[in-house]
C-alpha positions as CSV (number, residue, x, y, z in Angstrom):
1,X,88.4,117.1,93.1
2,X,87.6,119.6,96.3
3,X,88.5,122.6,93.9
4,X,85.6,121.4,91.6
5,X,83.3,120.4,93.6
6,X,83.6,124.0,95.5
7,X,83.4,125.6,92.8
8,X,80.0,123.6,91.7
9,X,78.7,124.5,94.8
10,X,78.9,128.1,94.0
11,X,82.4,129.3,95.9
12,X,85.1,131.6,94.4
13,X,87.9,129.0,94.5
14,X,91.8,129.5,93.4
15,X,94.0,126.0,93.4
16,X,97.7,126.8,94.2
17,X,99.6,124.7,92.3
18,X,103.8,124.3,92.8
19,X,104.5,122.7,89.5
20,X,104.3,123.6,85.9
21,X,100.7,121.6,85.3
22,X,98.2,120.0,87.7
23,X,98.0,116.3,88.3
24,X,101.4,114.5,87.3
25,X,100.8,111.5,89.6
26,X,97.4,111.0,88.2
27,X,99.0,110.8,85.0
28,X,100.7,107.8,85.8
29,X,98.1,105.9,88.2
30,X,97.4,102.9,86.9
31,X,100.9,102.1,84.5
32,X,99.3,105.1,82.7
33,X,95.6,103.7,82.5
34,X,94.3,105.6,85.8
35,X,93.0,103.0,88.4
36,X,90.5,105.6,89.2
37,X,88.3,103.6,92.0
38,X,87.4,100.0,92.7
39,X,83.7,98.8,92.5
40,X,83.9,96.4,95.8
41,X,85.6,99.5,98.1
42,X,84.5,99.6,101.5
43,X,85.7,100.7,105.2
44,X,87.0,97.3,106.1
45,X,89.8,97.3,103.0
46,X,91.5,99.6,104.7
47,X,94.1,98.9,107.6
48,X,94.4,102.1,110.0
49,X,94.6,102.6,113.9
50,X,90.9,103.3,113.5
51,X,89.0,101.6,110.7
52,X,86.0,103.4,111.0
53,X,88.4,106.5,109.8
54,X,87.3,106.4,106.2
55,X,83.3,105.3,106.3
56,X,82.3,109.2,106.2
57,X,84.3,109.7,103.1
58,X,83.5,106.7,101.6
59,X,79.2,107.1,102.6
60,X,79.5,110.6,101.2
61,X,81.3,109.4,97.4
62,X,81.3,106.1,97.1
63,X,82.7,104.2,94.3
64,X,79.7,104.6,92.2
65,X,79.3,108.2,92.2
66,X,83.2,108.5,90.6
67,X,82.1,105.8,88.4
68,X,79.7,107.9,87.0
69,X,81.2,111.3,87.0
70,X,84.0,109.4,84.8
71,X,81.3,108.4,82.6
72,X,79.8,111.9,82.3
73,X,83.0,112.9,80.6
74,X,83.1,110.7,78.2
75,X,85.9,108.1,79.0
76,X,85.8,104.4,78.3
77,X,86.4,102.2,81.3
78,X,86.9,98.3,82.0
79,X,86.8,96.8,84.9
80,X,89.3,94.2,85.9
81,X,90.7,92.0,88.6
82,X,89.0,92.5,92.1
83,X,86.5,95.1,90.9
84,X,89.5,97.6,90.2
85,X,88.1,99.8,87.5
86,X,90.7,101.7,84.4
87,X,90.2,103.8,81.4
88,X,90.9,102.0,78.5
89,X,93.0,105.3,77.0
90,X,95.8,106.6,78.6
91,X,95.4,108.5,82.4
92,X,96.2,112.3,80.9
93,X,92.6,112.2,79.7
94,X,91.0,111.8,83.0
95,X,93.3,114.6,84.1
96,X,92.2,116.4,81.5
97,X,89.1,116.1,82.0
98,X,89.3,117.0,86.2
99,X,91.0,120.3,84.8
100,X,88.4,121.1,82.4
101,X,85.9,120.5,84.3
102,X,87.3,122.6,87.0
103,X,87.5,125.5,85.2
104,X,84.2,124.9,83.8
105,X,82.9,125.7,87.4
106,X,84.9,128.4,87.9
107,X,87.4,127.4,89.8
108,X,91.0,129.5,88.6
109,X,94.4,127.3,88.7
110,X,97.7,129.0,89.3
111,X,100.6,126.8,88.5
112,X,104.5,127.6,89.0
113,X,102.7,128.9,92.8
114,X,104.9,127.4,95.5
115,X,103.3,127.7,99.0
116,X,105.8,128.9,102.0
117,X,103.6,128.9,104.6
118,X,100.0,130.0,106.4
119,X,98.9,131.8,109.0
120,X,95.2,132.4,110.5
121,X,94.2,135.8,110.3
122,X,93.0,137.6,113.5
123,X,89.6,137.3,114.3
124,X,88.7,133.6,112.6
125,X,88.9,136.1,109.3
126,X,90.3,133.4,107.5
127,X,94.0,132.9,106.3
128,X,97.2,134.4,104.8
129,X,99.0,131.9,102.6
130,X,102.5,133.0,101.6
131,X,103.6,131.9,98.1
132,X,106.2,132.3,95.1
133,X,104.0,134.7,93.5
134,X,103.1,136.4,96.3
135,X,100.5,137.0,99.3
136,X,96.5,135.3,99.0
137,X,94.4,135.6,101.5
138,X,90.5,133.6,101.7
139,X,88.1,132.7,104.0
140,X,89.0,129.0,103.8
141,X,91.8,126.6,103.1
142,X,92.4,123.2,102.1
143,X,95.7,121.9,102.2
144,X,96.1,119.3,99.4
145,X,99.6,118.2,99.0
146,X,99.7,114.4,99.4
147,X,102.8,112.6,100.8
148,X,106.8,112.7,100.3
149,X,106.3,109.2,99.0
150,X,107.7,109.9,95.2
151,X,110.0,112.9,94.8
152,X,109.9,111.9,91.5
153,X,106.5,113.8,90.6
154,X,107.3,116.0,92.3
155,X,106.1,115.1,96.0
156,X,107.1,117.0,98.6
157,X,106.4,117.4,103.0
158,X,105.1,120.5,102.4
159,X,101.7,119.6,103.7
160,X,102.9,118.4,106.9
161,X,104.9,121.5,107.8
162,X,102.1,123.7,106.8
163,X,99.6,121.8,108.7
164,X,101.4,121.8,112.0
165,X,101.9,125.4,111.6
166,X,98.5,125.6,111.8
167,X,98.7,123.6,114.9
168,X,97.7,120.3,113.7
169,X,99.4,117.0,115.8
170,X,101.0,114.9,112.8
171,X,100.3,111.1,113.1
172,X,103.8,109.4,112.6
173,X,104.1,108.5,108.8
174,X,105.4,105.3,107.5
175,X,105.7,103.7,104.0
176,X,102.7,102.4,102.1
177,X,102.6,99.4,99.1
178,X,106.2,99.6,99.7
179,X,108.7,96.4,97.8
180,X,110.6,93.7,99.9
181,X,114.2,94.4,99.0
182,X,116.1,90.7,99.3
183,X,120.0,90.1,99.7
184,X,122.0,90.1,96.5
185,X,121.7,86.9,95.0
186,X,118.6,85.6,96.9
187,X,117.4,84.6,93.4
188,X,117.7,83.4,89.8
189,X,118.0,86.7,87.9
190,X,116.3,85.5,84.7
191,X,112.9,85.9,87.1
192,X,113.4,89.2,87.0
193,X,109.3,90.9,85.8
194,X,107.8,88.1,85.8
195,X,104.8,87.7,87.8
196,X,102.1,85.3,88.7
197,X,99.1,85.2,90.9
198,X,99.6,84.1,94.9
199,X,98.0,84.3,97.7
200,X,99.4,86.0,101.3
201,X,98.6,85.7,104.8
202,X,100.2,86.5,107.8
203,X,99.6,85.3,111.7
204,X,96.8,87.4,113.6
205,X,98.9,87.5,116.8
206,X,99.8,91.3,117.1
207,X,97.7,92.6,114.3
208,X,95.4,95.3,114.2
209,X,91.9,94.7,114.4
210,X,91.5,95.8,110.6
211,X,94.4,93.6,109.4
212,X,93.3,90.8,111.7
213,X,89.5,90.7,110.1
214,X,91.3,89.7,106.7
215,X,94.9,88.1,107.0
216,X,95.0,87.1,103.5
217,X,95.2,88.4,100.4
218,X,95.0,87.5,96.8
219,X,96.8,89.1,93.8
220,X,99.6,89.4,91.8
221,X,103.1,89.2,93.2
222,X,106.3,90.8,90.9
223,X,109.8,89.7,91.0
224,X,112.1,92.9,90.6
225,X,115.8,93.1,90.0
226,X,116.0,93.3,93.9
227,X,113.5,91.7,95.5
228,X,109.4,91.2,95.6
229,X,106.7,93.9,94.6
């Protein structure tokens, strides 16, 4: 998305990209139907040491504006439980989409182009990156590489490492929409993916001020071979 909308804006822009194709995790967002934004997102939804982190973000694209760039390429969306909007085809054609539309601007993608590490230039030139395919240098540099959260596609620390090589301070990390894992036998496993709707709350005492503004939640809980989801 910041490779596109550079490029839109007129910029020479090339995405460095370790694996063989762009985009694997959006592939699966959603169980496969892309949960591409939520019509009722606001500041207060998320819980963060500062909770007025994400209003910048979210006052410069909000909801609506993906909404409708979704819509201007052509893919059919519902909207379903809590305003959390889908496609109604499978996520690779968002993806597809986001890459065509990227090149469409301009913007070159280099896949199988593993990033090693950056360094400033001399002068506030710009930067050096160091890669699998060699040495890029540009005026500018985004570092896009998500979380270690799912090895699986793919996902790496790289980002964290790169950034405080550029002498960023890293804010200690910790697991997100994470399962409770429950002792062997803590439940009948014929329960096993079956879900049903519930609603969760938790004592204020000790919360932050963003979890303390709204210490209950609604939605759908999952039994798992092992626990809760």
């Amino acid at each position: 998305m910041c490779a596109r909308e550079a490029s839109a804006r007129g910029l020479a822009v090339a995405l460095l990209e370790r694996a063989p194709s762009p985009g694997r995790k959006l592939c699966i967002s959603g169980g496969g139907k892309a949960n591409f934004t939520n019509r009722r997102l606001a500041a207060h939804h998320y819980a963060c040491a500062d909770p007025a982190f994400c209003e910048p973000a979210l006052d410069a694209f909000p909801p609506q504006d993906m909404e409708r760039l979704v819509h201007g390429w052509g893919l059919p969306v519902e909207e379903r439980a809590h305003g959390q909007l889908f496609l109604t085809v499978p996520a690779k054609r968002l993806l597809d989409a986001l890459v065509q539309d990227c090149r469409r601007q301009g913007c070159a993608i280099h896949c199988r182009t593993d990033v090693h590490d950056v360094a400033p230039l001399p002068g506030g030139a710009g930067f050096e990156v160091g890669t699998s395919q060699g040495l890029w240098r540009c005026r500018r540099l985004v570092l896009a590489l998500g979380s270690p959260a799912w090895p699986q596609c793919g996902a790496t620390g790289s980002g964290f490492r790169l950034a405080q090589a550029l002498g960023h301070r890293l804010v200690e990390h910790a697991p997100a929409l994470a399962p409770f894992r429950m002792a062997p036998g803590w439940l009948d496993d014929n329960l096993a993916g079956i879900s049903l709707p519930v609603r969760i709350g938790l004592p204020q005492a000790g919360l932050s001020p963003a979890l303390a503004a709204d210490p209950v939640w609604q939605d759908d809980l999952l039994f798992t071979h092992d626990g809760i989801s």
